[in-house]
Biopython code that builds the backbone (N, CA, C, O; Angstrom):
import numpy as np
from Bio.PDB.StructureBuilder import StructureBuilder

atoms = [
    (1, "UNK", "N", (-7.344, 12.335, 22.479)),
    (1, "UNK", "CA", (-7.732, 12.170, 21.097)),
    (1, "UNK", "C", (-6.650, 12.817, 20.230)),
    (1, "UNK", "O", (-6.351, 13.994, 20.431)),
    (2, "UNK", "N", (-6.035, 12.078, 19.248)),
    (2, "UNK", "CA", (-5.069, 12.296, 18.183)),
    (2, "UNK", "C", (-5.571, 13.101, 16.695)),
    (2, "UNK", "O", (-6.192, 12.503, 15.816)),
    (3, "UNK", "N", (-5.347, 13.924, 16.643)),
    (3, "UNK", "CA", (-5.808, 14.225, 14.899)),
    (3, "UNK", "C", (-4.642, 14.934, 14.515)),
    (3, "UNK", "O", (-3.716, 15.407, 15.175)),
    (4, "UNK", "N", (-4.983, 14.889, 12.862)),
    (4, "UNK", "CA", (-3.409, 15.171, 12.362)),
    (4, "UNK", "C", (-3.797, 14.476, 11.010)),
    (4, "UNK", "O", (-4.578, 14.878, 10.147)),
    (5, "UNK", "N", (-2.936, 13.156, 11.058)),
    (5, "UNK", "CA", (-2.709, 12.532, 9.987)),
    (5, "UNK", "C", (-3.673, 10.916, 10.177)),
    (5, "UNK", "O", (-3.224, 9.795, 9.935)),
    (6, "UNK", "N", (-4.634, 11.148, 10.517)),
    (6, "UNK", "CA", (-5.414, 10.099, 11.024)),
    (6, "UNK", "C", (-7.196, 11.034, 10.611)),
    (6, "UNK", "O", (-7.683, 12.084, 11.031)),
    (7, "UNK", "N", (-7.559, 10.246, 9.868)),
    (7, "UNK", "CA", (-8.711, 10.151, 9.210)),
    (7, "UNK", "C", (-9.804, 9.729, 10.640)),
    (7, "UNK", "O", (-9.689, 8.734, 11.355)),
    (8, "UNK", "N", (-11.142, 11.139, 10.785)),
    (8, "UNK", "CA", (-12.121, 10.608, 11.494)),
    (8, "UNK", "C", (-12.817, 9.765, 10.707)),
    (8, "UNK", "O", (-13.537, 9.079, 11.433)),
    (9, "UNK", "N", (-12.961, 9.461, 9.460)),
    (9, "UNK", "CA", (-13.725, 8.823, 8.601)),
    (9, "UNK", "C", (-13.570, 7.226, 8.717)),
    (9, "UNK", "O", (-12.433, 6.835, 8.985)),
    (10, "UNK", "N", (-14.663, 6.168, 8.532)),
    (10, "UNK", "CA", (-14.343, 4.651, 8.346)),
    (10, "UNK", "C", (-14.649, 4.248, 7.430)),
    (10, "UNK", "O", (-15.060, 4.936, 6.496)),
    (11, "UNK", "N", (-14.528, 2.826, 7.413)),
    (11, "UNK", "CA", (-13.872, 2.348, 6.003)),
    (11, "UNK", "C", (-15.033, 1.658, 5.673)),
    (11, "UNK", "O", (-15.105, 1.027, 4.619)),
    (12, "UNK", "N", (-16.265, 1.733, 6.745)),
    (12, "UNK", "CA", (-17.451, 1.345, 6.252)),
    (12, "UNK", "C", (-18.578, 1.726, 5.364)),
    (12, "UNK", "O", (-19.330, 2.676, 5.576)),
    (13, "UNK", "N", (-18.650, 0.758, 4.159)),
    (13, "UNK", "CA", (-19.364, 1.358, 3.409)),
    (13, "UNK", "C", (-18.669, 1.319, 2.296)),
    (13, "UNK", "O", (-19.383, 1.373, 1.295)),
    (14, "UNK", "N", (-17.247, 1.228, 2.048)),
    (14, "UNK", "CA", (-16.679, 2.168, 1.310)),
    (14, "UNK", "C", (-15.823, 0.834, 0.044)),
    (14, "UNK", "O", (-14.822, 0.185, 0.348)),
    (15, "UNK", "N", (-16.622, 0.722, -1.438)),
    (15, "UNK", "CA", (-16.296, -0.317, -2.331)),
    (15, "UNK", "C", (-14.937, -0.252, -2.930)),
    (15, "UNK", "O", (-14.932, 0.393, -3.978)),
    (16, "UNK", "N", (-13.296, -0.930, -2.422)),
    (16, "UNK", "CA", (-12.582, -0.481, -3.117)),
    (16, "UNK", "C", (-12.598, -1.025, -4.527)),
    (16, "UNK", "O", (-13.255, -2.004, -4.880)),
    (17, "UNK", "N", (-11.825, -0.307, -5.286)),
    (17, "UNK", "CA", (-11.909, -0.590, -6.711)),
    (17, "UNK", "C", (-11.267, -2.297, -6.582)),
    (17, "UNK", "O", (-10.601, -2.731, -5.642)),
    (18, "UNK", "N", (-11.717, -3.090, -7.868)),
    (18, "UNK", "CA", (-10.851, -4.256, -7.698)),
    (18, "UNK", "C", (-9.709, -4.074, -8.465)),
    (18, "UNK", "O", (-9.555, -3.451, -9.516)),
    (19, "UNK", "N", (-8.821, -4.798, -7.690)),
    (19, "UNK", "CA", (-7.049, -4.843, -8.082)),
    (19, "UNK", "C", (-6.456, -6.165, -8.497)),
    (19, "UNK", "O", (-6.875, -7.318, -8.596)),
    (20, "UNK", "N", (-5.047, -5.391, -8.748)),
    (20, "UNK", "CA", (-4.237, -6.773, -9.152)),
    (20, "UNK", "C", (-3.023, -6.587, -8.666)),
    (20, "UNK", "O", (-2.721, -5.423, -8.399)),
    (21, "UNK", "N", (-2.111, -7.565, -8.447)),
    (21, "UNK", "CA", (-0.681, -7.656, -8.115)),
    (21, "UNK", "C", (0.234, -7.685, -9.714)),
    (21, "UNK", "O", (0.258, -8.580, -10.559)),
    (22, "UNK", "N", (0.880, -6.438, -9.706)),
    (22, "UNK", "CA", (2.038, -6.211, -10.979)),
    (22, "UNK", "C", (3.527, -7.488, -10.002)),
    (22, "UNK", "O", (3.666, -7.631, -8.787)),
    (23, "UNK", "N", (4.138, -7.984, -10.845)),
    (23, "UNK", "CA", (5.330, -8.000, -10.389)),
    (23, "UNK", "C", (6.359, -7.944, -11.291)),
    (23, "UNK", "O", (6.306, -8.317, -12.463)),
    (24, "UNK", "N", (7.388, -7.423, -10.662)),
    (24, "UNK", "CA", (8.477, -6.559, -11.168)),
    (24, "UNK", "C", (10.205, -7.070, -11.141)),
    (24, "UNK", "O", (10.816, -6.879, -10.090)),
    (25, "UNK", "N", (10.869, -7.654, -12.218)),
    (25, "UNK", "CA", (12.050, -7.970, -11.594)),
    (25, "UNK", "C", (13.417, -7.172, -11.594)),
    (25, "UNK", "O", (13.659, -6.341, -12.469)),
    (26, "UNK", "N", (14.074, -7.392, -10.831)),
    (26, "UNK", "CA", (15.135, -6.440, -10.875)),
    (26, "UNK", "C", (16.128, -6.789, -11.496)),
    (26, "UNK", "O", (16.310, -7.937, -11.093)),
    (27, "UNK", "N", (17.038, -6.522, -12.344)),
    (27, "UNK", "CA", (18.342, -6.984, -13.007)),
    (27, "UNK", "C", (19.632, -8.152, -11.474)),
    (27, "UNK", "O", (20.467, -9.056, -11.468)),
    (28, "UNK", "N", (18.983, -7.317, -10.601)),
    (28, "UNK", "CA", (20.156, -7.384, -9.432)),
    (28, "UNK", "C", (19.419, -8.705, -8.515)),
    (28, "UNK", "O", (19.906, -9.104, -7.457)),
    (29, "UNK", "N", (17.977, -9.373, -9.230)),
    (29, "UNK", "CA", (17.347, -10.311, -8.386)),
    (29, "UNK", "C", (16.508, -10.099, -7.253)),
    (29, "UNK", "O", (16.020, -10.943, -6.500)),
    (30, "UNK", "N", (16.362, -8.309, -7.226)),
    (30, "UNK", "CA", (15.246, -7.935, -6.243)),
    (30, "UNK", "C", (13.701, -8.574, -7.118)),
    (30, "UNK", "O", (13.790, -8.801, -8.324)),
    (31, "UNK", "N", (12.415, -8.806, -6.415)),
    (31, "UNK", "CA", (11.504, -8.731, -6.620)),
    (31, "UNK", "C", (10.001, -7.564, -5.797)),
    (31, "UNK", "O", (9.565, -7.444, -4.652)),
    (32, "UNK", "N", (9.709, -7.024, -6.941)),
    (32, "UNK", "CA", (8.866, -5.764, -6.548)),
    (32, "UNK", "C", (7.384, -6.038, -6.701)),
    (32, "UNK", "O", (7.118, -6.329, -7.867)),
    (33, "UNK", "N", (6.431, -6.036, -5.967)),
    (33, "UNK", "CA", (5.146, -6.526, -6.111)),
    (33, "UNK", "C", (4.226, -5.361, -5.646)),
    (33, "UNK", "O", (4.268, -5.031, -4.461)),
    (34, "UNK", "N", (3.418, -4.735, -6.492)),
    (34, "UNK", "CA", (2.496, -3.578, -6.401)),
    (34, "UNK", "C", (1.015, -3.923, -6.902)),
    (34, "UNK", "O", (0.709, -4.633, -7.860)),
    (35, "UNK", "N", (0.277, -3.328, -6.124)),
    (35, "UNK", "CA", (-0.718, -3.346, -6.567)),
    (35, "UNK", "C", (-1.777, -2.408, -7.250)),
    (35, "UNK", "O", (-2.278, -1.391, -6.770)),
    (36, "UNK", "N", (-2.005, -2.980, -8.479)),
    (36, "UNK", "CA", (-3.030, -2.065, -9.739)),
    (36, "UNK", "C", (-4.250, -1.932, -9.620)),
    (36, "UNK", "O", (-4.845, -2.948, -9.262)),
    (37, "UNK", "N", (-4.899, -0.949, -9.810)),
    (37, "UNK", "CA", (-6.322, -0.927, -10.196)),
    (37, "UNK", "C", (-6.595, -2.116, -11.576)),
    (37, "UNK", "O", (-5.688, -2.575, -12.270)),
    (38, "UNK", "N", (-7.734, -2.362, -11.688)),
    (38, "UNK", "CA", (-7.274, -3.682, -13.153)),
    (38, "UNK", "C", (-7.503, -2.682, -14.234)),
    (38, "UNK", "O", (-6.857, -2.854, -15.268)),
    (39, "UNK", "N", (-8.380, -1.582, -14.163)),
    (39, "UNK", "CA", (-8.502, -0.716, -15.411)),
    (39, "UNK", "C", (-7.295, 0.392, -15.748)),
    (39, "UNK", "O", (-7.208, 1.227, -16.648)),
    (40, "UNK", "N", (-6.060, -0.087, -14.226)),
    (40, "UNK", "CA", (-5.251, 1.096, -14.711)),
    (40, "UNK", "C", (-3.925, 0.842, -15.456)),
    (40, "UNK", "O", (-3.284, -0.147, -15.099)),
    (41, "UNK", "N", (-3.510, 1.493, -16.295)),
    (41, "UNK", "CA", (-2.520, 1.610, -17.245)),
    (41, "UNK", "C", (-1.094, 1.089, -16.944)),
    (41, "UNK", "O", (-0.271, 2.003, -16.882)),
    (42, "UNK", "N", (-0.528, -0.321, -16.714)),
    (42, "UNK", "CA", (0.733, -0.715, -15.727)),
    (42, "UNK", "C", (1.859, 0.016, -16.334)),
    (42, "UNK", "O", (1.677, 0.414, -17.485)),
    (43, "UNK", "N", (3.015, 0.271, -15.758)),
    (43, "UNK", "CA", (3.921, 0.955, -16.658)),
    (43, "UNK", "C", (4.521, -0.147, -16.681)),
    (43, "UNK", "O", (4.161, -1.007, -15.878)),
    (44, "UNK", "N", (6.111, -0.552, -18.048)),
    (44, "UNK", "CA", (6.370, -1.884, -17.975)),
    (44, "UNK", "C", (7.500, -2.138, -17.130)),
    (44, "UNK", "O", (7.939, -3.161, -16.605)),
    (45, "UNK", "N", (7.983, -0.501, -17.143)),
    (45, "UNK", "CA", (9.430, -0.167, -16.119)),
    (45, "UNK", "C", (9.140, 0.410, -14.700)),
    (45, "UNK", "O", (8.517, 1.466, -14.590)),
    (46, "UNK", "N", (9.578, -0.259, -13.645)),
    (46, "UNK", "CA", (9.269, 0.598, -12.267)),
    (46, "UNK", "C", (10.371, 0.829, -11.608)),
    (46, "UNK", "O", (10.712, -0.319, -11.323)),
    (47, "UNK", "N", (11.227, 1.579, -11.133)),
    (47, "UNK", "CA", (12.469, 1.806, -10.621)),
    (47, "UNK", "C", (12.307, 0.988, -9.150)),
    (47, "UNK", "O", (11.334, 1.224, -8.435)),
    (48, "UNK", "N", (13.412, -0.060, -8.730)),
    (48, "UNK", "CA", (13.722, -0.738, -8.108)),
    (48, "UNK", "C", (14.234, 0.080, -6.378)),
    (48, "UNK", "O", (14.470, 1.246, -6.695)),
    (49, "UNK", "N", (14.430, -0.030, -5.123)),
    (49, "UNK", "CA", (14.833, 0.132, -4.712)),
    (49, "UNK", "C", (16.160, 0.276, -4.630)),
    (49, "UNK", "O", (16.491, 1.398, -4.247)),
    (50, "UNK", "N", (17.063, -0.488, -4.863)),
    (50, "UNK", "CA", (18.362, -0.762, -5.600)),
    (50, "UNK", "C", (18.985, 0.568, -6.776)),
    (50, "UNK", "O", (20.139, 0.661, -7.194)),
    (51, "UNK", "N", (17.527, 1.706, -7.179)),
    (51, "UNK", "CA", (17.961, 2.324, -8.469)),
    (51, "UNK", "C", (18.101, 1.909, -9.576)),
    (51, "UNK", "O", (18.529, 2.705, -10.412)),
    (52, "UNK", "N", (17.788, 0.486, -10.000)),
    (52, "UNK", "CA", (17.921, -0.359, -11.396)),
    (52, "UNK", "C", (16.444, -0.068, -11.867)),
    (52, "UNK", "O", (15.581, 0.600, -11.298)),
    (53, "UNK", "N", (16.405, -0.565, -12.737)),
    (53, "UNK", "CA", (15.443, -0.257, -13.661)),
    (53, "UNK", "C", (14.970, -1.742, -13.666)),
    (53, "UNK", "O", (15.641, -2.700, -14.049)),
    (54, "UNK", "N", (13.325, -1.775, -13.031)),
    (54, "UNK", "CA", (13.074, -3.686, -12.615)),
    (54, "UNK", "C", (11.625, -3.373, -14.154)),
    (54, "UNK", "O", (11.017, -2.380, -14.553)),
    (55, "UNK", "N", (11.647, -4.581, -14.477)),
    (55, "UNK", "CA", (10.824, -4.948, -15.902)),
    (55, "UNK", "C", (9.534, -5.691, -14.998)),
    (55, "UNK", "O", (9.656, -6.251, -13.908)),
    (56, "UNK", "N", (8.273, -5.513, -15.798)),
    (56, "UNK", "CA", (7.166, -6.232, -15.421)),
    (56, "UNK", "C", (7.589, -7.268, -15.899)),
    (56, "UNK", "O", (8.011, -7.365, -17.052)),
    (57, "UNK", "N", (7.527, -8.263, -15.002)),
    (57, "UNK", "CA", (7.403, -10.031, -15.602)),
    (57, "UNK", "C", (6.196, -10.269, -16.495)),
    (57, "UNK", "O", (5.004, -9.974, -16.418)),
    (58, "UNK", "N", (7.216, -11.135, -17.671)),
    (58, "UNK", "CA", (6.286, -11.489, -19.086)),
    (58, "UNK", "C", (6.240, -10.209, -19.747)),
    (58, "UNK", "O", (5.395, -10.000, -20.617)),
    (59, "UNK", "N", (6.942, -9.480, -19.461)),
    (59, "UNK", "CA", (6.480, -8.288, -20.552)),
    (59, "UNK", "C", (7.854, -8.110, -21.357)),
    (59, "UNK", "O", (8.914, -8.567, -20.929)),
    (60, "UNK", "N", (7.741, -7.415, -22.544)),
    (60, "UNK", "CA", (9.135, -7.019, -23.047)),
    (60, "UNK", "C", (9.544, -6.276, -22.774)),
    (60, "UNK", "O", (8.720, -5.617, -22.140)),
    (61, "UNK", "N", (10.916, -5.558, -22.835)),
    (61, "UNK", "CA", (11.310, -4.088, -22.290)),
    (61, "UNK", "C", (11.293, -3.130, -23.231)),
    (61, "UNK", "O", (12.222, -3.096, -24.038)),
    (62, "UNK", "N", (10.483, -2.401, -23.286)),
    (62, "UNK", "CA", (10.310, -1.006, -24.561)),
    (62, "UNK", "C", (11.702, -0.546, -24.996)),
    (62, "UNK", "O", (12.688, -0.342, -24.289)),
    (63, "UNK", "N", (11.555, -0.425, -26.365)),
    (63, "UNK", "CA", (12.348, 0.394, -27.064)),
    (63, "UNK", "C", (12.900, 1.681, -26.242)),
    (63, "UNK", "O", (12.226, 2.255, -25.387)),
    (64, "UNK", "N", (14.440, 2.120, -26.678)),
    (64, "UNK", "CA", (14.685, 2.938, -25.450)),
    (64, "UNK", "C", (14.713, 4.278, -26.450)),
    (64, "UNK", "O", (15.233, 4.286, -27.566)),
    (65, "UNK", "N", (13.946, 5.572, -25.719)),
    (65, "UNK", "CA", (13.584, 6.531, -26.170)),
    (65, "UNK", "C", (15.050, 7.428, -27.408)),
    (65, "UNK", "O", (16.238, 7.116, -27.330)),
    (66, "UNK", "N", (14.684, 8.134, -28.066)),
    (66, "UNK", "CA", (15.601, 8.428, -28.478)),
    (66, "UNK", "C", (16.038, 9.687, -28.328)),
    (66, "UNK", "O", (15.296, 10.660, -28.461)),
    (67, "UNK", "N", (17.688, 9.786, -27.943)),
    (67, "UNK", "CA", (18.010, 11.389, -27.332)),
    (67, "UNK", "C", (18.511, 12.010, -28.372)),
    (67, "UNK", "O", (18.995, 11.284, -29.240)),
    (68, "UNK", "N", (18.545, 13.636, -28.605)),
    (68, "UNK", "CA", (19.435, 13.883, -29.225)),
    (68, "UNK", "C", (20.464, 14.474, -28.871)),
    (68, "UNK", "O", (20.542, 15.259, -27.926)),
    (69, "UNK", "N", (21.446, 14.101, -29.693)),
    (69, "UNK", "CA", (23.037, 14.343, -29.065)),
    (69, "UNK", "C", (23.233, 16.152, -28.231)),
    (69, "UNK", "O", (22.841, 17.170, -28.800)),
    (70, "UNK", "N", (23.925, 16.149, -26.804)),
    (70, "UNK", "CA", (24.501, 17.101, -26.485)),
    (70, "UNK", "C", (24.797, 18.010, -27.380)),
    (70, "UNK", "O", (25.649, 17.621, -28.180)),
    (71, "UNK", "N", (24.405, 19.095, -27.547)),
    (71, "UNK", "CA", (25.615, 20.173, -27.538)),
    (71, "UNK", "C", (26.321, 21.133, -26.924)),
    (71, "UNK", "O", (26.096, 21.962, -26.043)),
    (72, "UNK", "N", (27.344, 20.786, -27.682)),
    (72, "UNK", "CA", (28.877, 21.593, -26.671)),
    (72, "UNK", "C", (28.892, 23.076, -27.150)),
    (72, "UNK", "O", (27.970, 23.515, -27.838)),
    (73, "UNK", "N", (30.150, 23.980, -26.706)),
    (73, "UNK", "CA", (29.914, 24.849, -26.113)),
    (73, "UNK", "C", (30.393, 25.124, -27.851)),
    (73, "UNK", "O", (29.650, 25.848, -28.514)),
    (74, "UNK", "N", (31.784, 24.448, -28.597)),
    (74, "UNK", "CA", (32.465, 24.348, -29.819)),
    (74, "UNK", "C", (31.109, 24.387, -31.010)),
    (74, "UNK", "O", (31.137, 24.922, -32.119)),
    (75, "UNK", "N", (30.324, 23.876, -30.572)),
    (75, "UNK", "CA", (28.803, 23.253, -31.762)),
    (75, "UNK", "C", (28.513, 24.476, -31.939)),
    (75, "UNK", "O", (28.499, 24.958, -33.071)),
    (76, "UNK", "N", (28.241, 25.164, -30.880)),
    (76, "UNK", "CA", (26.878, 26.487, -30.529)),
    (76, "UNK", "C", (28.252, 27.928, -30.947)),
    (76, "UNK", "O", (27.805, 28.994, -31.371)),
    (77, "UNK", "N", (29.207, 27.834, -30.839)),
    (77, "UNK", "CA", (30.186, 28.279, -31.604)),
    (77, "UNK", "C", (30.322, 28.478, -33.030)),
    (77, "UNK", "O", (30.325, 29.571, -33.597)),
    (78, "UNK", "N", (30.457, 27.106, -33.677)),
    (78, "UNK", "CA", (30.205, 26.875, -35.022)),
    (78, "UNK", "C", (28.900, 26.979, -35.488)),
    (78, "UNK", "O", (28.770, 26.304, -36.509)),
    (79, "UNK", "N", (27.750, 27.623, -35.111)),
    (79, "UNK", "CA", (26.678, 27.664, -35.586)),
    (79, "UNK", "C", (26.692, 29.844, -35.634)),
    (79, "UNK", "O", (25.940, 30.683, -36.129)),
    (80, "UNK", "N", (27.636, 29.886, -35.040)),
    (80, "UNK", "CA", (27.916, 31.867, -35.380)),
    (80, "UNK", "C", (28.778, 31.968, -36.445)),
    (80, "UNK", "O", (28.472, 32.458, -37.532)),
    (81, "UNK", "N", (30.116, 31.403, -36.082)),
    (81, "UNK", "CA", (31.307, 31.641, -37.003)),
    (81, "UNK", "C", (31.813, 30.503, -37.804)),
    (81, "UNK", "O", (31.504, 29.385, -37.389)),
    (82, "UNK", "N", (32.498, 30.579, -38.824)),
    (82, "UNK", "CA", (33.430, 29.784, -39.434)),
    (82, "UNK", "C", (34.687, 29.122, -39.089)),
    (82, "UNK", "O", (35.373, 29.922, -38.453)),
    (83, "UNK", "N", (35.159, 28.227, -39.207)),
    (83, "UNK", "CA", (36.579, 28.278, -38.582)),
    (83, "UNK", "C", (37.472, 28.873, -39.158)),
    (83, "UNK", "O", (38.545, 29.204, -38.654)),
    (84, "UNK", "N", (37.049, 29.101, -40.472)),
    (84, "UNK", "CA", (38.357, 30.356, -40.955)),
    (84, "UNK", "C", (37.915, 31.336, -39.981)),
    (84, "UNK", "O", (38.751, 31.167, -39.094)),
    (85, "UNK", "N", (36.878, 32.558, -39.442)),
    (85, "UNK", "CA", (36.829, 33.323, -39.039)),
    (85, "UNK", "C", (37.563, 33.266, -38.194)),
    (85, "UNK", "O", (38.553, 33.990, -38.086)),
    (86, "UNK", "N", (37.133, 32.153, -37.211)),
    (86, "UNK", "CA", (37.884, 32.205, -35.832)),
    (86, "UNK", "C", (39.112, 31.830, -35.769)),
    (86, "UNK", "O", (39.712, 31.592, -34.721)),
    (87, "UNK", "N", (39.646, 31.742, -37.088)),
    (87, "UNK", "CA", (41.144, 31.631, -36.943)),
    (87, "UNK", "C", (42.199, 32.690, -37.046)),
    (87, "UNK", "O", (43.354, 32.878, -36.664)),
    (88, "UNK", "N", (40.904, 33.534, -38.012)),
    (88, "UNK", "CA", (41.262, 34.840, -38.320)),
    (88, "UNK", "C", (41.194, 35.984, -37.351)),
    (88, "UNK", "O", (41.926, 36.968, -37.242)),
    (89, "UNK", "N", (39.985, 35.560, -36.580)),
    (89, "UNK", "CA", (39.956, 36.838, -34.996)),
    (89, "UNK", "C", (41.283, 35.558, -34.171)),
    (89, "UNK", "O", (42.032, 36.207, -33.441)),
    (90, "UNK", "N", (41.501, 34.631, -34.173)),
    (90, "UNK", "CA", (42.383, 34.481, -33.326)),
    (90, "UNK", "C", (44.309, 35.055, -33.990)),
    (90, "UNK", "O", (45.196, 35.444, -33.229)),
    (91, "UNK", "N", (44.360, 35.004, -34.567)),
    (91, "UNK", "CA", (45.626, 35.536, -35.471)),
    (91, "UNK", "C", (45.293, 37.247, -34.841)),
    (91, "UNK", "O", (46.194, 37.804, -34.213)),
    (92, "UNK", "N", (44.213, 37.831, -35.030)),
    (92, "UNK", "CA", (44.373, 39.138, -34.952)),
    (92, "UNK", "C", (44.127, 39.561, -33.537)),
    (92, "UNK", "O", (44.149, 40.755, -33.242)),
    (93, "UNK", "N", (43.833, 38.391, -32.430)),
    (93, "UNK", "CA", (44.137, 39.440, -31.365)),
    (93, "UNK", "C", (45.333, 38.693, -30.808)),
    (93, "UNK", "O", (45.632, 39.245, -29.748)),
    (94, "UNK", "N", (46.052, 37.797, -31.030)),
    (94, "UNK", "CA", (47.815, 37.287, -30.928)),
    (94, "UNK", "C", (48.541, 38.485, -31.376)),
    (94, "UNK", "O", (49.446, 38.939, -30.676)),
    (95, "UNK", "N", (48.253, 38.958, -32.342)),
    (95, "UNK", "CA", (48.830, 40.033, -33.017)),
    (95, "UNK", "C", (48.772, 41.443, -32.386)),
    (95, "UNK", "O", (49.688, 42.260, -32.473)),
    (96, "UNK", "N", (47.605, 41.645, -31.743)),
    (96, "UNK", "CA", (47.355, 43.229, -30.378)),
    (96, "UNK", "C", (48.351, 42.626, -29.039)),
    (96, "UNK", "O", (49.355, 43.259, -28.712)),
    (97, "UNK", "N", (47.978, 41.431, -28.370)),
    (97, "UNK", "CA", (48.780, 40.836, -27.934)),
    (97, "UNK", "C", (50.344, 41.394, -27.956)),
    (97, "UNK", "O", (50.947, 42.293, -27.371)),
    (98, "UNK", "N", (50.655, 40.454, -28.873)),
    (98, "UNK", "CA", (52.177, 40.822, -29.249)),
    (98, "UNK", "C", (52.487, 42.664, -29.464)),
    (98, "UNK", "O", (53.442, 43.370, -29.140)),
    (99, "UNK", "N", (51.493, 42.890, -29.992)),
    (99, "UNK", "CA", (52.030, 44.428, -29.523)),
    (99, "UNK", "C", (52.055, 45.382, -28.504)),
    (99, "UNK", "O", (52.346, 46.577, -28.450)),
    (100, "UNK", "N", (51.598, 44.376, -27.555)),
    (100, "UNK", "CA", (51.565, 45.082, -26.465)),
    (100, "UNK", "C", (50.326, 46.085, -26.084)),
    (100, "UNK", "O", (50.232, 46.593, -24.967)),
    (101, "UNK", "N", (49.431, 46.301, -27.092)),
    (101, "UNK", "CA", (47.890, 47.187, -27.461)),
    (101, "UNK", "C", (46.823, 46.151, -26.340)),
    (101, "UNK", "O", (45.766, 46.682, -25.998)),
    (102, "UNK", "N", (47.078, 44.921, -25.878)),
    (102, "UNK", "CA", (46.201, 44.011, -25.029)),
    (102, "UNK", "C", (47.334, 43.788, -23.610)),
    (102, "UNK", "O", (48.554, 43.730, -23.461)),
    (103, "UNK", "N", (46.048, 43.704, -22.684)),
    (103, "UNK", "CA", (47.012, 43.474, -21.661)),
    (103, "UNK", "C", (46.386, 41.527, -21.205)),
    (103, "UNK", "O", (45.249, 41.096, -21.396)),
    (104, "UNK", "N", (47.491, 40.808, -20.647)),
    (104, "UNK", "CA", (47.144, 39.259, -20.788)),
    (104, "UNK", "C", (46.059, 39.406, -19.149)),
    (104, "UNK", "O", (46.269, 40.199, -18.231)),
    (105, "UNK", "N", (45.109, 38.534, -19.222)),
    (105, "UNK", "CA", (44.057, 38.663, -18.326)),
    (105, "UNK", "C", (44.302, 37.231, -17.855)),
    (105, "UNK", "O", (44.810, 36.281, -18.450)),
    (106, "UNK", "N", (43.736, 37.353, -16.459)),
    (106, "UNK", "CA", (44.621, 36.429, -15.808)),
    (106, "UNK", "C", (43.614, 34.583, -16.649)),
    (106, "UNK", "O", (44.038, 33.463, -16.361)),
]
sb = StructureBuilder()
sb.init_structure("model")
sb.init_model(0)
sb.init_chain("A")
sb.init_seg("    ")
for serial, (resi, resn, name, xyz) in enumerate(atoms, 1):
    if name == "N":
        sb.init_residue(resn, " ", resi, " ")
    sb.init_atom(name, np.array(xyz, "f"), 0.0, 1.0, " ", f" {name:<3s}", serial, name[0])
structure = sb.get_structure()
């Protein structure tokens, strides 16, 4: 006798919900076929085996979310100092520099 991943329980008795077949196409010509509960919520995008992004057939493809832009390391910079400042701490440690008061780090 096996147990583990095997259910003592049977399937008698037991009302599954009724379903439906979604189908799904792939940009690349795969076709994806799943099956829904009918009361449950289809999504319209299902990721393809392939990694593409496959669309429910007959449906439109949703508006694509909107990101907001990266920020860089220069942005989060300019949100402390000015660029006069930092032109001004850069002039003044060229200037320790050159006098020899800084030592150059590798």
């Amino acid at each position: 006798m096996s147990i583990g991943s095997k259910s003592m329980e049977s399937d008698e008795g037991v009302d599954f919900a009724p379903r439906f077949q979604a189908y799904y196409d792939c940009p690349n010509g795969h076709t994806i076929i799943l099956p829904f509960a009918t009361d449950a919520d289809v999504p319209p995008i299902w990721e393809c085996r392939c990694g593409e992004e496959a669309l429910l057939r007959d449906a439109e493809k949703p508006e694509p979310k909107a990101t907001k832009p990266q920020r860089t390391h220069w942005d989060m910079l300019l949100e402390r100092r000015t660029v006069k400042e930092l032109e001004d701490l850069l002039d003044e440690r060229l200037e320790l520099l050159r006098a020899g008061k800084l030592r150059r780090s590798a």
